[in-house]
C-alpha positions in Angstrom: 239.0 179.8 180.6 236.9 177.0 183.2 237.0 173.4 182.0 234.3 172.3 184.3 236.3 168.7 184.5 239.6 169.7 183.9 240.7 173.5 185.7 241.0 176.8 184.6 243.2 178.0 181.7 244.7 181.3 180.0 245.4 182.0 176.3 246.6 185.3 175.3 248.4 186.8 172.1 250.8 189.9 172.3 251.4 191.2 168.5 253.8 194.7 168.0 255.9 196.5 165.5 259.0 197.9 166.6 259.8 199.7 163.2 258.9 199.6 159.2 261.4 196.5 159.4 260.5 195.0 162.5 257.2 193.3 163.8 256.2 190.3 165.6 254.3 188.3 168.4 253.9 186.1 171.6 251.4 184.2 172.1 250.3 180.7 174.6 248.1 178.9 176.5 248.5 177.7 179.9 246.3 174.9 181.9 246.2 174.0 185.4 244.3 170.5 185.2 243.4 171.1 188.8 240.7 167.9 188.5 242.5 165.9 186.9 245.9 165.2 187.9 247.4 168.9 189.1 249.7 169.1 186.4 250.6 172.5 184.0 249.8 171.9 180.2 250.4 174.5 177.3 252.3 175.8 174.5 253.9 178.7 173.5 254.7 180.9 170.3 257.4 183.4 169.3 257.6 185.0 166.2 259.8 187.9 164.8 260.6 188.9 161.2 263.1 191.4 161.4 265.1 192.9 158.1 268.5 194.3 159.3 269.6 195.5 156.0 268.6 195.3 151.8 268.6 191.7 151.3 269.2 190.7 154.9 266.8 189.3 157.0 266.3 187.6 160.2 263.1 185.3 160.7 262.8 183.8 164.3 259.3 181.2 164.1 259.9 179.5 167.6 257.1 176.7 169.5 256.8 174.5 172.4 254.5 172.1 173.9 254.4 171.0 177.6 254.0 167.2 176.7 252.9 165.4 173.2 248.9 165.5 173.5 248.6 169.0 174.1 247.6 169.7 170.5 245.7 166.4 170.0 243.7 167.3 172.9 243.2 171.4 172.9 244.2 172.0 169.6 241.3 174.0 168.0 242.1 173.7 163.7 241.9 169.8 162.5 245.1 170.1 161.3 246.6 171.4 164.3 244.9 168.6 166.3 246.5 166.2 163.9 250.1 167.7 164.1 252.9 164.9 164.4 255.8 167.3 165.4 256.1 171.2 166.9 259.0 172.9 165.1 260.8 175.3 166.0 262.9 177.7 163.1 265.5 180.6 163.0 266.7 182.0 159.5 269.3 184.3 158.1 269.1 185.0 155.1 271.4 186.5 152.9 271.2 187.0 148.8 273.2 188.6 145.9 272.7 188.3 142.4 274.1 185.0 141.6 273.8 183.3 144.9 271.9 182.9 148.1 273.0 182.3 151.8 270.6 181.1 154.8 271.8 179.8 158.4 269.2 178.3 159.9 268.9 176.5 163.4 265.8 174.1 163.4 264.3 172.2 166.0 261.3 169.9 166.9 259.6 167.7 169.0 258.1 164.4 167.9 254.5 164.3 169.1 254.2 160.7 168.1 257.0 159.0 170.8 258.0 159.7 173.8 262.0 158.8 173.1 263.9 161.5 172.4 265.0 160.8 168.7 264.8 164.4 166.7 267.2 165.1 164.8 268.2 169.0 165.0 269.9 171.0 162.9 272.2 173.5 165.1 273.0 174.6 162.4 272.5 174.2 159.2 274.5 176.7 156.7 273.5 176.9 152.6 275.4 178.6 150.2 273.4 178.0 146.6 274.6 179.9 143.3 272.5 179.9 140.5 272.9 178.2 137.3 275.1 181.6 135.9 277.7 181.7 132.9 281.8 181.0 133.4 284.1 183.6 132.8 286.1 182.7 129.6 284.3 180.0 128.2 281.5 181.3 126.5 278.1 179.5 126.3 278.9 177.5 129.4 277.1 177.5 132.8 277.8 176.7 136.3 275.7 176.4 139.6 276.9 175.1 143.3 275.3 173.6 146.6 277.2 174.3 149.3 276.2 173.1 152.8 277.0 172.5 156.3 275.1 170.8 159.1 276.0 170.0 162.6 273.3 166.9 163.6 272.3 166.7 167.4 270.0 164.3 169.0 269.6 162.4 172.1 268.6 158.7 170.7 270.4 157.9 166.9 272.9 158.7 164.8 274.5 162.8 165.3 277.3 164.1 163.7 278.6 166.6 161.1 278.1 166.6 157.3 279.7 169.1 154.7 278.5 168.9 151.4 279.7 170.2 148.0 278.0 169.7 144.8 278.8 171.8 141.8 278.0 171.1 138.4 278.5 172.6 134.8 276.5 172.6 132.0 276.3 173.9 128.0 272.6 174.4 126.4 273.2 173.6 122.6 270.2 174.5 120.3 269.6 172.2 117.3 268.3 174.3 114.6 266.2 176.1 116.9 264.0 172.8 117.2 264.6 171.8 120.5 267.4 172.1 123.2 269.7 169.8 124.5 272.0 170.5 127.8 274.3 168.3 128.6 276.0 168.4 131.8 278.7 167.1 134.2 279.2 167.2 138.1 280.5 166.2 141.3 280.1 165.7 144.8 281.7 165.5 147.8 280.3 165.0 151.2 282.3 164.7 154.2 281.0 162.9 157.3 282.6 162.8 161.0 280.3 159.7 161.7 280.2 155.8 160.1 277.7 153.7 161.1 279.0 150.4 162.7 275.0 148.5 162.8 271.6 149.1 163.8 269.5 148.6 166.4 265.6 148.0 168.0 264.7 149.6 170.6 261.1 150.1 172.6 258.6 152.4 171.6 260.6 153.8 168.1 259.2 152.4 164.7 262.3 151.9 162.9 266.1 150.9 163.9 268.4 153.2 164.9 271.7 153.7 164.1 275.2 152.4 166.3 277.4 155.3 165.1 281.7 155.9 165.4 283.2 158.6 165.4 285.5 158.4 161.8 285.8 160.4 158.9 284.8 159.2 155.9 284.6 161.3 152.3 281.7 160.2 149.9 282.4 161.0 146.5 280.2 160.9 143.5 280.4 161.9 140.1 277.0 162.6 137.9 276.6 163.1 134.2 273.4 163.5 131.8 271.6 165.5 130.0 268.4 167.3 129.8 266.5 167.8 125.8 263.5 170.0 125.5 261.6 172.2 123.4 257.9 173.8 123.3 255.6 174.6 120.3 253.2 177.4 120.4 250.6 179.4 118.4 248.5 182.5 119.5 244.7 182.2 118.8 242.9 185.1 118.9 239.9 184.7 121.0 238.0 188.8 120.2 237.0 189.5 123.4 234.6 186.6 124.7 234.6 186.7 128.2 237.2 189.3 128.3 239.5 187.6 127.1 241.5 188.9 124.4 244.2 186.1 123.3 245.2 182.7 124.0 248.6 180.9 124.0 249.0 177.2 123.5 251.8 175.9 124.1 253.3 172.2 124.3 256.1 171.1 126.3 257.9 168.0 126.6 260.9 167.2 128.3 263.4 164.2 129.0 266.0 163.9 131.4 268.9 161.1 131.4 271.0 161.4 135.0 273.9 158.6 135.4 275.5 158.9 138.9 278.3 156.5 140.3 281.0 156.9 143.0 282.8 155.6 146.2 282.4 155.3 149.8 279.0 155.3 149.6 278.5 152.3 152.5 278.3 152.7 156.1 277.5 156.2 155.9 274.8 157.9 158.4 271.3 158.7 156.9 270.1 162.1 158.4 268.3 163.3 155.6 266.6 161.0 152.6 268.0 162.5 149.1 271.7 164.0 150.5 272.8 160.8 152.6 271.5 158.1 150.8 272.1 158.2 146.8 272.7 155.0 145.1 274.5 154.6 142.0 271.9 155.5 139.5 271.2 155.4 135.6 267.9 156.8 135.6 265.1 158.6 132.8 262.7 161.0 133.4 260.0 162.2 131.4 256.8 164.6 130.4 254.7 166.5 128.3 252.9 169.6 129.4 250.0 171.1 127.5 249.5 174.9 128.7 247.0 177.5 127.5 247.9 181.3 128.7 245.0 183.8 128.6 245.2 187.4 128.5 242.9 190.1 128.6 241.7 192.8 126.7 243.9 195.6 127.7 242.1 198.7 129.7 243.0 202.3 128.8 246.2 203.4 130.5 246.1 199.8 131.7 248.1 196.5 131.5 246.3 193.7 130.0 246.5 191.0 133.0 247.7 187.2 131.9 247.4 183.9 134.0 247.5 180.0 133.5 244.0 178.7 132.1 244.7 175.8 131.5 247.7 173.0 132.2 247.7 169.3 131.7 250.8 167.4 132.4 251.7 163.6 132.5 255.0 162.7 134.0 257.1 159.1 134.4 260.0 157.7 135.0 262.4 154.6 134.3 265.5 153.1 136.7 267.5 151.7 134.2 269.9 150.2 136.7 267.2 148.0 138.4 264.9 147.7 135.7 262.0 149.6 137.2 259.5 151.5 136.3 257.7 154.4 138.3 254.3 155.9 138.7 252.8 157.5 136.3 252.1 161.6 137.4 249.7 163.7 136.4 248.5 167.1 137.3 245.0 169.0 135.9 244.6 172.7 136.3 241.4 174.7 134.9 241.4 178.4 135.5 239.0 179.4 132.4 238.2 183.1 134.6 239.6 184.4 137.4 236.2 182.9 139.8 236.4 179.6 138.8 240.1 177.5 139.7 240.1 173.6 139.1 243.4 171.2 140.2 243.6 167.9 140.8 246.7 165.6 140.7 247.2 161.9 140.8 250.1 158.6 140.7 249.1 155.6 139.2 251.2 152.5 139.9 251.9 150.7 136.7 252.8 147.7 138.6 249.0 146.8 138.8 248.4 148.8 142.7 246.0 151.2 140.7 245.9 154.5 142.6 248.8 155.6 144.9 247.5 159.2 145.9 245.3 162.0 144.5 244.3 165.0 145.3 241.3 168.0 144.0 240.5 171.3 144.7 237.5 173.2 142.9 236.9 177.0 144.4 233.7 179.1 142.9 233.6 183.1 144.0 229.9 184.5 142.5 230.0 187.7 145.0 228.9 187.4 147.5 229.2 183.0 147.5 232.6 181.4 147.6 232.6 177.5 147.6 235.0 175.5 147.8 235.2 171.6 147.4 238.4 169.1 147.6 240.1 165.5 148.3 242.9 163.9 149.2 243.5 160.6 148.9 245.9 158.1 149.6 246.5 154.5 149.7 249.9 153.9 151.2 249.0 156.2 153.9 245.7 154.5 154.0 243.5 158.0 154.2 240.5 159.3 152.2 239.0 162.2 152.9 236.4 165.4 151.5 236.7 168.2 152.5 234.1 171.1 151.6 233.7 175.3 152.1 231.5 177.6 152.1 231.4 181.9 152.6 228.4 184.0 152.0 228.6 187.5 152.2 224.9 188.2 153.1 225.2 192.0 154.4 228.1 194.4 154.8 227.3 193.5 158.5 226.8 189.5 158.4 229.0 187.0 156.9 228.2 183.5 157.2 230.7 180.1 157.2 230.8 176.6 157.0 233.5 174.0 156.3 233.6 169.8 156.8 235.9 167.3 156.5 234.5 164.1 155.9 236.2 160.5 156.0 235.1 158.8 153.2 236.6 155.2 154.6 234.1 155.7 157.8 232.0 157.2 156.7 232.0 160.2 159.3 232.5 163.7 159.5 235.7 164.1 161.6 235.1 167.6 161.7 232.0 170.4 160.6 232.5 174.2 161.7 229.8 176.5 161.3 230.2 180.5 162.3 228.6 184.1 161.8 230.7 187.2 161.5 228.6 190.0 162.7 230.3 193.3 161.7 229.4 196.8 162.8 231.6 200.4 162.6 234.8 199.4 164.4 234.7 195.8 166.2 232.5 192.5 165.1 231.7 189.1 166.9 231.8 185.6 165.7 230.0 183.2 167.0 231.2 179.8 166.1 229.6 175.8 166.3 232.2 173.1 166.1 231.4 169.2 165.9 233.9 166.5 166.1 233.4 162.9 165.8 233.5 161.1 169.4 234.5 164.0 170.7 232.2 167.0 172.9 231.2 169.7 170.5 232.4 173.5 171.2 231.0 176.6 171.1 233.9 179.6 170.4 232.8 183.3 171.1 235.0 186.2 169.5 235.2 189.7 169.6 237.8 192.0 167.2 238.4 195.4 167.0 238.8 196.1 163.5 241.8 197.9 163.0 243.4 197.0 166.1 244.3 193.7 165.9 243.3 189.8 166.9 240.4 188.5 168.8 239.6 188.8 172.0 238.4 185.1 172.2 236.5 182.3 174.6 235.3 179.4 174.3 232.9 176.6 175.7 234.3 173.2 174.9 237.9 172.4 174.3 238.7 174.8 171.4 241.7 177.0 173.6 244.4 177.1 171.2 242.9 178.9 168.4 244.2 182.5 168.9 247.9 180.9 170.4 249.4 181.5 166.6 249.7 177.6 166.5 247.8 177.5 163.2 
């Protein structure tokens, strides 16, 4: 690849199976920014998914980046361009029946500073058993969390956590009404770190941490209970549209969780949720509307059933500091199998109005597929629109077109539009990209169907798109 004012460049992409149970790939891009500054700029991939045995598998998901503006400036997806961190992941996973094991070792860089402050995980160990009835006490149910994690970073807190949280339940049915399930728990977490104060320093947003080494045991102790019940009726819908049944059902749900406990102060947070939980007396609650549609059943054939329709409204109350949350509420209409509606919103009830919201509406009429959405947010201050579009016009020409549009400037940040041109055994694309203040790109790639990935180039700044980086 020539960048006329930067150097020349390589991408390539290595994919291979080694068995039934083994595959993977390599992939990069490398840049030698000969007219710029003589540096080497690029990224690299590794992936493997291997599974050693029934129920054992090893997943290896591994990336790099030279320096944090690699992406930002030769990413090729919008969402790759925007990345904020490059992670790096390697699971085993183990599961039985009743419970589930995964060692993972996870690693990142921040994109977004040039400190050193990630926070790795080498490792982290998870033992979780499912909610599963006790021997000898009949009617009653226990589940466990289990975990271990060894924190490593250069700037901030590091240390070792090990965490145990079990908790036992009893469903009790009230005249076959509704169901209430009370239950009891506790949880210990162990730390080898206390934090002695915090600090500012230059170039990171938020304090850090001034950390000894001291063990400390947190230990908390939860109670509640959860109540729910559902209502349903079949109508009988005789075929219209193919479908031959509908089942409408209504489901609402509260949740009351109480927590308290000791040596809750001066302790590390690493992770939001696990480090940080405040004695808490707190309510939850919805209702869910669903209707289920299923179809008239073929002969020799299963009749095939999905979600139609789902409206839910969710909210919550802290009862210890007399607060209310937002108000959540999720839309999803799926009347046939072509046409797919969802949209979800929070709605402050402390008079901010909208907090965030999102919408998706896909259409497939062979051979058309659009696609329209929206994400909004205040907090994080974006608003965007983002629109698709696939036509199928010939077995041999497929045509696309996709934009995301900032509706707070007004702008398109990004419009792609690209030809497939198929034949017998390989097929070109040919694709147009625009970004806002930025120069436009023209992509060329050719596949061999059947074979594998393009074989790709491109004029403009588009390199990354076959490194895996997606």
């Amino acid at each position: 690849i020539l960048y006329s004012e930067r150097g020349f460049g390589f991408s390539g992409e290595h994919r291979y199976v080694l068995s039934t149970q083994q595959r993977g790939s390599a992939s990069g891009f490398v840049l030698q920014e000969t007219f710029r500054n003589d540096v080497t700029r690029g990224l690299g991939t590794v992936r493997h998914d291997w599974t050693l045995a029934p129920r054992l598998s090893l997943k290896v998901d591994i990336n790099g980046v030279t320096d944090d503006r690699v992406l930002s400036e030769y990413g090729d997806q919008l969402q790759q361009r925007s990345a904020q961190r490059v992670e790096s992941n390697v699971f085993l996973t183990r599961t039985w029946e009743s419970w589930n094991f995964v060692a993972n070792a996870f690693s990142y860089q921040d994109l977004t500073t040039r400190r050193p402050i990630e926070l790795h995980q080498l490792p982290a160990l998870n033992l979780m058993g499912v909610r599963q009835p006790i021997p000898g006490l009949p009617g009653f149910l226990w589940e466990m969390e289990t975990s271990y994690v060894n924190f490593v970073r250069n700037v901030g807190s590091e240390g070792q956590r090990l965490d145990l949280h079990p908790r036992i339940s009893r469903p009790v049915s009230a005249g076959g009404l509704f169901t209430v399930t009370p239950f009891v728990g506790g949880r210990l977490t162990a730390y080898d770190t206390i934090v002695t104060g915090t600090r500012n320093t230059r170039a990171v947003g938020t304090p850090i941490e001034e950390t000894d080494k001291e063990y400390r045991l947190r230990r908390l102790f939860e109670a509640g209970s959860d109540v729910e019940t559902q209502f349903a009726r079949v109508y009988p819908v005789g075929g219209t549209w193919g479908v031959d049944a509908m089942l409408h059902s209504i489901e609402p749900r509260l949740n009351y969780t109480w927590i308290t406990g000791k040596g809750q102060d001066r302790l590390p947070v690493w992770i939001e949720g696990v480090d940080r939980i405040p004695d808490t007396s707190r309510i939850e609650y919805s209702l869910t509307n669903r209707v289920r549609a299923r179809t008239i059943a073929l002969p020799d054939g299963e009749p095939r059933r999905w979600e139609a329709l789902r409206l839910a409204l969710g909210h919550s109350y802290d009862l210890r500091n007399d607060s209310a949350g937002d108000i959540m509420g999720t839309a999803i209409l799926q009347p046939i199998e072509r046409i797919k509606l969802r949209g979800d919103v929070a709605h402050s009830v402390h008079g901010d109005g909208v907090q965030s919201a999102t919408s998706d509406l896909i259409v497939r009429t062979d051979p058309v597929s659009v696609s329209v959405g929206s994400r909004y947010s205040d907090p994080g201050r974006f608003n965007f629109i983002t629109t698709g579009l696939v036509a199928d016009i010939s077995r041999y020409l497929t045509l696309r077109n996709s934009n995301f549009f900032d509706a707070r400037s007004l702008s398109f940040v990004e419009s792609r539009a690209a030809a497939d041109i198929k034949f017998q055994c390989w097929a070109l694309t040919v694709e147009f990209v625009h970004r806002e203040r930025q120069d436009d790109e023209l992509n060329f790639s050719v596949n061999l169907l059947g074979v594998g990935g393009p074989i790709r180039t491109s004029v403009g700044l588009g390199a990354l798109q076959g490194s895996g980086e997606r």
